[in-house]
C-alpha positions as CSV (number, residue, x, y, z in Angstrom):
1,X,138.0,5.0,26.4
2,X,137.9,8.6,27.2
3,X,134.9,11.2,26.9
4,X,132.8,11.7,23.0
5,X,131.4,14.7,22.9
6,X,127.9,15.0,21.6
7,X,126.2,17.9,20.3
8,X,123.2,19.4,22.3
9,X,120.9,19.0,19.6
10,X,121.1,15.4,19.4
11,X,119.7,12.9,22.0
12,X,121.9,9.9,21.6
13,X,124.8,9.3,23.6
14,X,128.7,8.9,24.3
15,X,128.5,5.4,22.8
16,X,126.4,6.3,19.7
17,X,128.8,9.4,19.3
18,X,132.0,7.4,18.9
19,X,130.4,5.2,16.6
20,X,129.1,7.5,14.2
21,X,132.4,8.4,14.3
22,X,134.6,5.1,14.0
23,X,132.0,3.9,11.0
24,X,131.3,6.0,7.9
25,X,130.9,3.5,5.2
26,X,127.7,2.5,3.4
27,X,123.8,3.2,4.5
28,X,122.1,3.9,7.7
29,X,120.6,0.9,9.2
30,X,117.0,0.6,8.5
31,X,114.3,2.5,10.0
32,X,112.5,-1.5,10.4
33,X,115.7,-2.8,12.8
34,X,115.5,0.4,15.1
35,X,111.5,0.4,15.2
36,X,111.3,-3.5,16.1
37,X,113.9,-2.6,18.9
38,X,112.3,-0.1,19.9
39,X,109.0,-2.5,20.5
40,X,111.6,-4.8,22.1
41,X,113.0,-2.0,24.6
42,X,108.9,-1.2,25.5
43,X,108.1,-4.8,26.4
44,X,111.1,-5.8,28.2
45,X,110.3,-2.3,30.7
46,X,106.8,-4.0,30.9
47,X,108.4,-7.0,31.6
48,X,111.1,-5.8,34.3
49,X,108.2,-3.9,36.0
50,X,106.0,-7.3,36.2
51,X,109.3,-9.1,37.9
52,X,110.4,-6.2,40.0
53,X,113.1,-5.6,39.3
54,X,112.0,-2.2,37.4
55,X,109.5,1.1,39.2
56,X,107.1,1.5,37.4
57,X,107.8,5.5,36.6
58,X,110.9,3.6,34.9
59,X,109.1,1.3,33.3
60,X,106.6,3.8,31.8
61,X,109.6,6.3,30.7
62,X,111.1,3.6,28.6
63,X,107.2,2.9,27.4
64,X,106.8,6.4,26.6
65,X,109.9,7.0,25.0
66,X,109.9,4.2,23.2
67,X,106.5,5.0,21.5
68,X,108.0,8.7,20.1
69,X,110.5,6.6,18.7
70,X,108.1,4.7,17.0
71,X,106.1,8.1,16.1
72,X,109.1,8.4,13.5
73,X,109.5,12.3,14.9
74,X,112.9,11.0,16.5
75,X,114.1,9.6,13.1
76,X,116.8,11.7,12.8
77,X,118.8,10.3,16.2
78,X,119.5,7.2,14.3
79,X,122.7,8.0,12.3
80,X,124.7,4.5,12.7
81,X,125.2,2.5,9.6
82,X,124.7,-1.1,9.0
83,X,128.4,-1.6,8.6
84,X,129.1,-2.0,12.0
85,X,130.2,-4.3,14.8
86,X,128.6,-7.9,13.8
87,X,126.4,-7.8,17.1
88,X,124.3,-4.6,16.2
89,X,125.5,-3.4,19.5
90,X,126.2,-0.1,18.5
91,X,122.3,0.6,17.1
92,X,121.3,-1.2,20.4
93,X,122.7,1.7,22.6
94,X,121.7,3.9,20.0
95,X,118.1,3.2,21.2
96,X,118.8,2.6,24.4
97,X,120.7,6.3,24.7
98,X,117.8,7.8,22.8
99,X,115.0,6.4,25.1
100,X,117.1,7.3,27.9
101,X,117.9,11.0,27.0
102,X,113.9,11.3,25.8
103,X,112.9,9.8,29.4
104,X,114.8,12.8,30.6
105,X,114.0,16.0,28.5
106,X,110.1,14.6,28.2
107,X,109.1,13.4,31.5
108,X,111.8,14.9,34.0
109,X,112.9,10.5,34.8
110,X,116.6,9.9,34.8
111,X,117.4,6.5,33.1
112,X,120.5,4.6,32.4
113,X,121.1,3.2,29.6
114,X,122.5,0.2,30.4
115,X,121.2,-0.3,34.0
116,X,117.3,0.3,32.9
117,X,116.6,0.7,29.3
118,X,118.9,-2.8,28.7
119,X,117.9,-4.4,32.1
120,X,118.0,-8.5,31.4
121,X,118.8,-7.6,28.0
122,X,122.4,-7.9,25.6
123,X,122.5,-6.7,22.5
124,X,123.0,-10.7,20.7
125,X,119.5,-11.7,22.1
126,X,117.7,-8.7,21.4
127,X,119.1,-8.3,17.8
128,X,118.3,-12.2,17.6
129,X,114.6,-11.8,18.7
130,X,114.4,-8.5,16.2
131,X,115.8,-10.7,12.9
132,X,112.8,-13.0,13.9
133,X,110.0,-10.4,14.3
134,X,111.1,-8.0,11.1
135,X,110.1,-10.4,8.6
136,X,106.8,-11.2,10.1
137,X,105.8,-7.3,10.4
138,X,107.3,-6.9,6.3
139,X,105.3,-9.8,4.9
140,X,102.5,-9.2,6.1
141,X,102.4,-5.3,5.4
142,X,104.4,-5.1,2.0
143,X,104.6,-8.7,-0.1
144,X,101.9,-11.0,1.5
145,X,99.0,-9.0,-0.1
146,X,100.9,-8.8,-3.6
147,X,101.6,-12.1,-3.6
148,X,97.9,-12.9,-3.1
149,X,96.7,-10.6,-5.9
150,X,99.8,-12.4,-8.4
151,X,98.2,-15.9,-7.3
152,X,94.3,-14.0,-8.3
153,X,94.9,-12.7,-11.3
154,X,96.6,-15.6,-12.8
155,X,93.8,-17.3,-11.3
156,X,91.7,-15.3,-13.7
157,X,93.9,-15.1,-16.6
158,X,93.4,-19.0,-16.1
159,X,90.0,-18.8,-16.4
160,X,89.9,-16.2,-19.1
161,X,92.1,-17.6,-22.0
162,X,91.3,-21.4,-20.8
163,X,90.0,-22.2,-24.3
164,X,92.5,-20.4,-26.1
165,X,95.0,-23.7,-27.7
166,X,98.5,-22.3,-28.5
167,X,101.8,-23.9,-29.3
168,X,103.5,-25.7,-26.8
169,X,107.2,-25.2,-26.6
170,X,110.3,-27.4,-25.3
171,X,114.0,-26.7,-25.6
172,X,113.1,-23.4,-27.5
173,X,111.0,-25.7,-30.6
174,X,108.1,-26.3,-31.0
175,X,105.9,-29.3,-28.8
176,X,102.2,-30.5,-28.4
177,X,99.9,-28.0,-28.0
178,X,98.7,-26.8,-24.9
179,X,95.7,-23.4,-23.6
180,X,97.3,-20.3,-22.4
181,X,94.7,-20.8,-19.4
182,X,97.4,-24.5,-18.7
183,X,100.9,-22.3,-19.2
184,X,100.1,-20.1,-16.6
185,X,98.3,-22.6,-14.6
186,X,101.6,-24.0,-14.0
187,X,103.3,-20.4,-12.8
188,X,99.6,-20.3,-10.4
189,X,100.5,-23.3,-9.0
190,X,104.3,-22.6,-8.4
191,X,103.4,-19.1,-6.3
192,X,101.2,-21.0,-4.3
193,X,103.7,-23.4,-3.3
194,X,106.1,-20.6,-2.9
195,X,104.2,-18.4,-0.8
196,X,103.2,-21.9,1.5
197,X,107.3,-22.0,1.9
198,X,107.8,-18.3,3.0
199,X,105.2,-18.7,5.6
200,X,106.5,-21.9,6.8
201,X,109.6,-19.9,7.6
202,X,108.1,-17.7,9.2
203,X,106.5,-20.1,11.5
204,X,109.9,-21.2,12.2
205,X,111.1,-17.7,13.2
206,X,108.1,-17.1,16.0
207,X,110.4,-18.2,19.0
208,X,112.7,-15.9,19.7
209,X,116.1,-16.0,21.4
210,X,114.8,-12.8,23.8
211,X,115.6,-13.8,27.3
212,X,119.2,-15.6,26.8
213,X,120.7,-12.5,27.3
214,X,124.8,-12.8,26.1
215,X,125.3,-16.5,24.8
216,X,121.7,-18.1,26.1
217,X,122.2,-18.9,29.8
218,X,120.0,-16.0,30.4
219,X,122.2,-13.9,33.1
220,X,120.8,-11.2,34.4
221,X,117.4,-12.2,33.8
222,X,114.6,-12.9,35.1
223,X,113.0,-16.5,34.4
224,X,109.7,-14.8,33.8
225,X,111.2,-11.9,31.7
226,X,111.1,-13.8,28.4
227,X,107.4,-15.0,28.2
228,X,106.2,-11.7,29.5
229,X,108.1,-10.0,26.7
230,X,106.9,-12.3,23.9
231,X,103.4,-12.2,25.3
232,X,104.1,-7.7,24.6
233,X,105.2,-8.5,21.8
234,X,102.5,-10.9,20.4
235,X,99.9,-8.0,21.6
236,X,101.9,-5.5,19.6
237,X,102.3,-6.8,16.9
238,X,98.8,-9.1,16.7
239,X,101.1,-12.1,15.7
240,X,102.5,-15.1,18.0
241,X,106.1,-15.1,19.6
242,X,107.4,-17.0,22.1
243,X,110.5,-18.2,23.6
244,X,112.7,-20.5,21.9
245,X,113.3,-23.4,24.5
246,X,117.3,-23.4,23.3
247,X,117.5,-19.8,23.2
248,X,121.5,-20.7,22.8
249,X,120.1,-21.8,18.6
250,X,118.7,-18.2,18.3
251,X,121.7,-16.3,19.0
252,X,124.3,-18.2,17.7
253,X,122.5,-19.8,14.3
254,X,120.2,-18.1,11.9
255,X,119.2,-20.8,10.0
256,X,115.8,-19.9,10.5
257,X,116.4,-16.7,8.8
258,X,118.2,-18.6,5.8
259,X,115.3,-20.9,5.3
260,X,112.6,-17.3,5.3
261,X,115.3,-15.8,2.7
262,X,115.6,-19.0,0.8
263,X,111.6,-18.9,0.3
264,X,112.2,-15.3,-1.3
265,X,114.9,-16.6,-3.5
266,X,112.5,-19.2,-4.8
267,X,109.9,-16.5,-5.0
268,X,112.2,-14.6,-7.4
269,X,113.3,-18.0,-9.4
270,X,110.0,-18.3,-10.4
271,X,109.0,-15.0,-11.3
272,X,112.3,-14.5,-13.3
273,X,110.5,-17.0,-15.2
274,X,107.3,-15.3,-15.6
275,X,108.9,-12.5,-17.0
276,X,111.4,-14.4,-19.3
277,X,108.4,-16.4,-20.5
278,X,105.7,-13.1,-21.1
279,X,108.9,-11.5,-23.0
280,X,109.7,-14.0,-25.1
281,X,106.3,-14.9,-25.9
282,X,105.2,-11.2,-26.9
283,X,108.4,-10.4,-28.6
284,X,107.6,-8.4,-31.7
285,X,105.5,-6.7,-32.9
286,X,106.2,-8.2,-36.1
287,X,109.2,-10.5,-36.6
288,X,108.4,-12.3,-33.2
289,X,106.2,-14.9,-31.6
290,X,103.9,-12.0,-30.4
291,X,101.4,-14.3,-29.2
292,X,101.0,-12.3,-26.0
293,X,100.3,-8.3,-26.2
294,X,101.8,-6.6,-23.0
295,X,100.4,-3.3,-22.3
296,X,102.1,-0.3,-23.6
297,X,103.5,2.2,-20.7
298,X,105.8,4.3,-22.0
299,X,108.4,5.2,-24.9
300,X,111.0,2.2,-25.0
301,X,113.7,3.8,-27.4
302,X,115.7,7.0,-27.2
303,X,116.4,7.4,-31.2
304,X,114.1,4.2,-32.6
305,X,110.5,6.0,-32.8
306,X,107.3,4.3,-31.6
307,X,109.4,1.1,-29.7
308,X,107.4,0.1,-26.7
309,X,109.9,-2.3,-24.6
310,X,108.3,-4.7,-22.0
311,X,109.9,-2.5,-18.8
312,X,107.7,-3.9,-16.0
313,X,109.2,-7.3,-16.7
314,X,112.8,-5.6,-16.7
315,X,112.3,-3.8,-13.6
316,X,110.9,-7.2,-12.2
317,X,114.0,-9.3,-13.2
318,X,116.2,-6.8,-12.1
319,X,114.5,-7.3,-8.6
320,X,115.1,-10.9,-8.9
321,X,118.7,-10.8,-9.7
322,X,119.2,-8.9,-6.6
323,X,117.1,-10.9,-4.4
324,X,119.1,-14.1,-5.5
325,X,122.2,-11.8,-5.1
326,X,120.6,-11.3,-1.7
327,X,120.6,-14.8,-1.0
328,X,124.1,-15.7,-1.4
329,X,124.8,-12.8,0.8
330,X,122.4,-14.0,3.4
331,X,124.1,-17.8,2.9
332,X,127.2,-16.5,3.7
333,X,126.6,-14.4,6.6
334,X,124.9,-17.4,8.3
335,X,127.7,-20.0,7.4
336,X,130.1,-18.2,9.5
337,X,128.6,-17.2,12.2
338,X,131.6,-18.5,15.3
339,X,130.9,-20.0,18.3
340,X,128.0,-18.7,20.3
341,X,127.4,-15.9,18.1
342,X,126.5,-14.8,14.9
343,X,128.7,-11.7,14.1
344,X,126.6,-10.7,10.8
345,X,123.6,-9.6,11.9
346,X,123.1,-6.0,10.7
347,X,123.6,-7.7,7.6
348,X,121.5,-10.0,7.9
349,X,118.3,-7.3,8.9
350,X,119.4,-5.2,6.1
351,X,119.0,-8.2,3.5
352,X,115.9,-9.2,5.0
353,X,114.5,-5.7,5.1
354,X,115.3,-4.9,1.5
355,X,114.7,-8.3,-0.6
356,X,110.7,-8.4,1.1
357,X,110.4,-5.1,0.4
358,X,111.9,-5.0,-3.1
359,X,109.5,-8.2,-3.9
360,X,106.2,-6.3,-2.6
361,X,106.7,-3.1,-4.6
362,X,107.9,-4.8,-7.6
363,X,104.9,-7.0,-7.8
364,X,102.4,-3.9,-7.2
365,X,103.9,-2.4,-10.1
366,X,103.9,-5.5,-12.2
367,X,100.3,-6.9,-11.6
368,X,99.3,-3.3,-12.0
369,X,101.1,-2.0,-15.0
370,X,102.0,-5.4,-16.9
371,X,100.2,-8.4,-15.9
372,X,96.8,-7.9,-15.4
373,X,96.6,-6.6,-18.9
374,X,97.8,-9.2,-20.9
375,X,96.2,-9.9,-24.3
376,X,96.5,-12.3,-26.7
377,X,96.8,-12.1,-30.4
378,X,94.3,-15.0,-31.6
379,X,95.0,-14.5,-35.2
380,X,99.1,-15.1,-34.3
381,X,98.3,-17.9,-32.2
382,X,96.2,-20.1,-34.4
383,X,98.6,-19.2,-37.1
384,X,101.8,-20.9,-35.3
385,X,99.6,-23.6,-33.9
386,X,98.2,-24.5,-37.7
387,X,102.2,-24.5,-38.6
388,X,103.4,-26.6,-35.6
389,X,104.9,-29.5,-37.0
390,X,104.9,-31.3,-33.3
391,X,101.1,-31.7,-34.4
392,X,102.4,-34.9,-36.1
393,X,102.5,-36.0,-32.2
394,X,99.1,-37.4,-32.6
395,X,99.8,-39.4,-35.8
396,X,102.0,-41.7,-34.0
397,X,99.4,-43.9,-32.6
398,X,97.9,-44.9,-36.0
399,X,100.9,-44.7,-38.5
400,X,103.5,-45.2,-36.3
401,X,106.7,-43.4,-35.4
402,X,108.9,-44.1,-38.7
403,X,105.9,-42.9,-40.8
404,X,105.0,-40.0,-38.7
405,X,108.5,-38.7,-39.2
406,X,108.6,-38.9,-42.7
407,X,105.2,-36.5,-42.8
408,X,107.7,-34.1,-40.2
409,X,110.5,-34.2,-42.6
410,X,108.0,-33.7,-45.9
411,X,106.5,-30.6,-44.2
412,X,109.6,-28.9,-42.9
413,X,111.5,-29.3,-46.7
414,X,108.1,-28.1,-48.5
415,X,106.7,-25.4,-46.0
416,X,103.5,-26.9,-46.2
417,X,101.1,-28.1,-42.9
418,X,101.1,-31.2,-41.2
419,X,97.8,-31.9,-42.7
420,X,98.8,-31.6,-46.2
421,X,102.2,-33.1,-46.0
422,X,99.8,-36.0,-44.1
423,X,98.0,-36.3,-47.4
424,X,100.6,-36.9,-49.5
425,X,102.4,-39.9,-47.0
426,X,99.2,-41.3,-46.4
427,X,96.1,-40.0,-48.5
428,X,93.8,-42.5,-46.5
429,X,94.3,-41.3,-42.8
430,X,92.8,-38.5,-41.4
431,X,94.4,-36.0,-39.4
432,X,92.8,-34.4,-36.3
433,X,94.2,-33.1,-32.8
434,X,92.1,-33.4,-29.4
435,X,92.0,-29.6,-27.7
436,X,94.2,-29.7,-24.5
């Protein structure tokens, strides 16, 4: 295709060059794809070596340069954006050029790109293997220990306002009451569940398509060359791989990685919500239910003095509605992959990469800054339970459905209580609720 040429300051190559030119739209791809590669590029040398079919000064170059990539002082020599070829095979030679052009200006050892840096390697395995690592590496560094300290603190908000009987509500009405400690018992539960899911995925996602090389026969390499590498790759990264035994399913479906996106999806269902339900519930402060107090960060209002919105909650639905946004991205991108490849899968990194990510930080900020402070108004509470008509629930057992109505109906037209309205249908039965 003719000569690129490349300026002295950079250390990619011809390949890299033509790209950065050909491909201009959108952001760079993600610092996470071409750090994971870069782990890839230093086990496979390890690997190669172990087989023979590598020197080891060759092998240790790659190691070497590999780990100054993964300094992050070389973060600069990764201009290629994510809207590129389906493969990820530009950002592929992108490393392998840089770890071949730092091999030579650091240690004096002249590597190929192609021939050594991507020995019994192509670009649709290697891409594969890294969608199935990322994740691991972001969950357990970003949303894993927020996801942990949502599931504690409700925990203790359980414990805390476990006495405290409040209105229960159905179809936006009133219902049969319930504790505060009960409501968010049930979001407690849900999270557990949720998180149970994610990691269930990511079970899924420990075999990796490395090894298969082009479309999964595994030409060109080695039959040892894909345990050795997983077995790097466990020790890097202190978490299992190993080699799918179809490694043709890893490179041409990712329904693995639907399934770990899927988990976040439900992740965000649930605490959409959370935040729907702490919002409505401590809307206010006076013509509202304002049974909850959220904690007061910051101004809310521009020209209405003293408002104080609930922003952690907006901020945290906002996340949500691009997480599920996310989703149907991700969805999509897997539903046509063609043939024996999947042609979406700088996509598919970039969505994975930013919706754990997203879901981490937004749930530091919101235990933090919103949940963990949650009050409640007694005084507001026992008022709307004392006025919930659905207390005439408990009535029905000893003056029947028909009767029970007519008390509703008498204390809804006469704004009075249940209990009075009770007297004047039936002066001889007492009225009395059981705590939930």
């Amino acid at each position: 295709m003719g000569k690129e040429t490349v300026g002295s300051e950079n250390l990619w190559g011809q390949i890299t060059q033509r790209n950065v030119e050909n491909f201009t739209t959108g952001n760079l791809m993600p610092l996470e794809v071409i750090y994971t590669l870069a782990h890839v590029k230093k086990a496979a040398a390890v690997a190669n070596q172990e087989v023979g079919v590598l020197d080891e000064e060759k092998s240790v170059a790659i190691q070497r340069s590999a780990d100054l990539i993964l300094s992050g002082k070389f973060d600069d020599q990764f201009p290629l954006r994510v809207w590129q070829t389906g493969s990820g095979t530009a950002t592929n030679m992108n490393v392998n050029e840089v770890i071949a052009n730092l091999a030579q200006k650091t240690l004096g050892v002249n590597l190929h790109p192609n021939n050594h840096v991507n020995l019994a390697q192509s670009t649709n395995d290697i891409f594969s293997s890294a969608l199935n690592i990322i994740p691991h590496i972001l969950y357990n560094q970003t949303l894993e220990p927020q996801l942990k300290r949502l599931i504690q603190t409700l925990n203790e908000l359980v414990t805390k306002y476990k006495d405290v009987v409040k209105v229960g509500r159905t179809h936006y009405q009133e219902a049969v009451p319930l504790s505060f400690g009960q409501e968010l018992g049930a979001f407690e539960k849900a999270f557990e569940i949720t998180k149970s899911h994610i990691e269930t995925a990511l079970d899924q996602m420990r075999a990796l398509g490395i090894g298969g090389t082009a479309v999964g026969t595994g030409v060109n390499a080695h039959p040892d060359f894909a345990s050795i590498v997983c077995k790097q790759l466990s020790a890097y990264y202190s978490t299992e791989f190993y080699p799918d035994e179809n490694p043709f399913y890893q490179i041409s479906n990712k329904t693995a990685v639907g399934y770990y996106h899927s988990a976040l999806k439900e992740l965000s269902l649930t605490l959409n919500k959370l935040g729907n339900d702490l919002r409505l519930l401590s809307m206010g402060p006076r013509s509202g239910i304002r049974e909850l107090i959220l904690p007061a960060n910051e101004p809310g209002s521009s020209i209405m003095p003293g408002k104080v919105n609930p922003t952690q909650i907006e901020a945290l639905l906002q996340v949500c509605a691009a997480v599920i946004g996310n989703d149907m991205t991700v969805s999509i991108a897997i539903s046509n992959g063609s043939l024996q490849l999947n042609t979406y899968m700088p996509l598919l990194a970039t969505k994975l990469v930013e919706s754990t990510q997203l879901l981490g930080q937004v749930l530091e900020n919101f235990i933090d800054n919103c949940l963990s402070g949650i009050t409640v108004d007694k005084e507001q509470i026992q008022h709307n339970l004392e006025n919930n008509l659905m207390l005439v629930t408990y009535l029905t057992s000893e003056i029947g459905y028909d009767l029970a109505t007519e008390v509703t109906k008498l204390a809804l037209k006469e704004d009075i209580s249940i209990h009075d309205a009770l007297k004047k249908v039936c002066p001889n039965t007492k009225f009395s609720y059981p705590l939930p």
